[in-house]
C-alpha positions in Angstrom: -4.7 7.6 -13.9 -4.7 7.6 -17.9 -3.9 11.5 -17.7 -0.9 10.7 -15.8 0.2 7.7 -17.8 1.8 7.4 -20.9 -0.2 6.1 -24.2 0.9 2.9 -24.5 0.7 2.3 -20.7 -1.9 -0.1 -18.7 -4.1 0.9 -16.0 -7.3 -1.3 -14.9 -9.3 -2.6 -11.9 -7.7 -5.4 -10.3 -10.9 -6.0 -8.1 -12.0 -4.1 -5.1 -10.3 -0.9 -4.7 -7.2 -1.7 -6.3 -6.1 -1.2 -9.5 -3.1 -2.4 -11.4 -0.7 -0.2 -14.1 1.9 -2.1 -16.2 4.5 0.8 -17.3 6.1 -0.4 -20.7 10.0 0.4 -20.9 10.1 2.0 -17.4 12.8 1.5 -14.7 12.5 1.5 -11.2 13.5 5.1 -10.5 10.6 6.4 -13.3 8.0 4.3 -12.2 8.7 5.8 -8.7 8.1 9.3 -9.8 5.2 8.6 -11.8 3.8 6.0 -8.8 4.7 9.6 -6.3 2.7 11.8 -8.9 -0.3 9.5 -9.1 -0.3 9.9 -5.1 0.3 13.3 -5.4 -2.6 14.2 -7.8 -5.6 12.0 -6.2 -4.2 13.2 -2.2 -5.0 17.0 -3.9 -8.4 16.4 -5.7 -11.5 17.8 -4.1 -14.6 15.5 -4.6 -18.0 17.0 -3.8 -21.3 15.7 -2.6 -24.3 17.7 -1.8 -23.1 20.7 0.1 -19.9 18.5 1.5 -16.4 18.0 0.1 -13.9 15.7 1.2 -10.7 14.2 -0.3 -9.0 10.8 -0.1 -5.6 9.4 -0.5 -4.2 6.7 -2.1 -1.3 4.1 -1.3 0.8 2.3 -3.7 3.0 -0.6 -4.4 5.9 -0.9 -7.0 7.5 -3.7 -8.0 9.1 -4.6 -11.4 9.2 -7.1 -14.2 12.5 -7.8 -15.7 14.4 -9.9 -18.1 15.1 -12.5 -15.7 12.2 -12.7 -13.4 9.4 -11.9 -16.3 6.1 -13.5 -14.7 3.3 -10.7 -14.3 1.5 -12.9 -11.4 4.9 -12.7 -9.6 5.2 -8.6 -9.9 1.6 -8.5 -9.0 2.5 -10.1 -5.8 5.5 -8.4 -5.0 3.3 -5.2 -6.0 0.6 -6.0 -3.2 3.2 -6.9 -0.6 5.1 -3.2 -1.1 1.4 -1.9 -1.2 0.5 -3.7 2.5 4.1 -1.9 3.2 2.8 1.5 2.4 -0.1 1.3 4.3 1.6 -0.2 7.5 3.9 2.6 7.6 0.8 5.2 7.7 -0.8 5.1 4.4 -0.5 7.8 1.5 2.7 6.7 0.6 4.7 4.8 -2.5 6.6 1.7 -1.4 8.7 -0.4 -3.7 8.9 -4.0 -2.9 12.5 -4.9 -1.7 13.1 -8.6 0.2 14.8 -6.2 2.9 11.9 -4.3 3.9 8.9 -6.7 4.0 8.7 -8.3 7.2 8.7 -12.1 6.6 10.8 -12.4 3.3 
């Protein structure tokens, strides 16, 4: 993830298998296409074992902190509920939160 990200970027384990990035200065179109690269990279890296090899793939949630709505703990929710998103609609995939498309809000 820190190859992909930008120096002054955040990246760390949020617990479990998720992991949380906090994208300085980035708007929602940018942190889609670096959100879609991320996916892109880890869906295309072999990992080997013994004599096996396998890949995995990854799905992510987007959602943004701005001026008016600033709280981290709120975007961290909104950033779980497009990531449950991604992996009802098949999994591998980049979802950005949106009241329209999560079921329930």
């Amino acid at each position: 993830l820190k190859d992909i990200l930008r120096d002054y970027d955040i990246v760390g384990r949020l617990g479990g298998e998720e992991f949380g990035m906090y994208l300085a200065d980035c708007h929602t179109d940018k942190a889609m296409v670096i959100a879609e690269r991320i996916r892109d990279k880890i869906e295309n890296l072999i990992f080997y074992y013994n004599k096996d090899s396998f890949q995995v793939t990854i799905s992510i949630g987007v959602s943004m902190v701005t001026n008016k709505e600033n709280d981290l703990n709120v975007a961290l929710k909104k950033a779980d509920k497009a990531l449950y998103q991604s992996k009802k609609s098949g999994r591998n995939k980049v979802s950005l939160f949106s009241k329209l498309t999560i079921a329930g809000k």
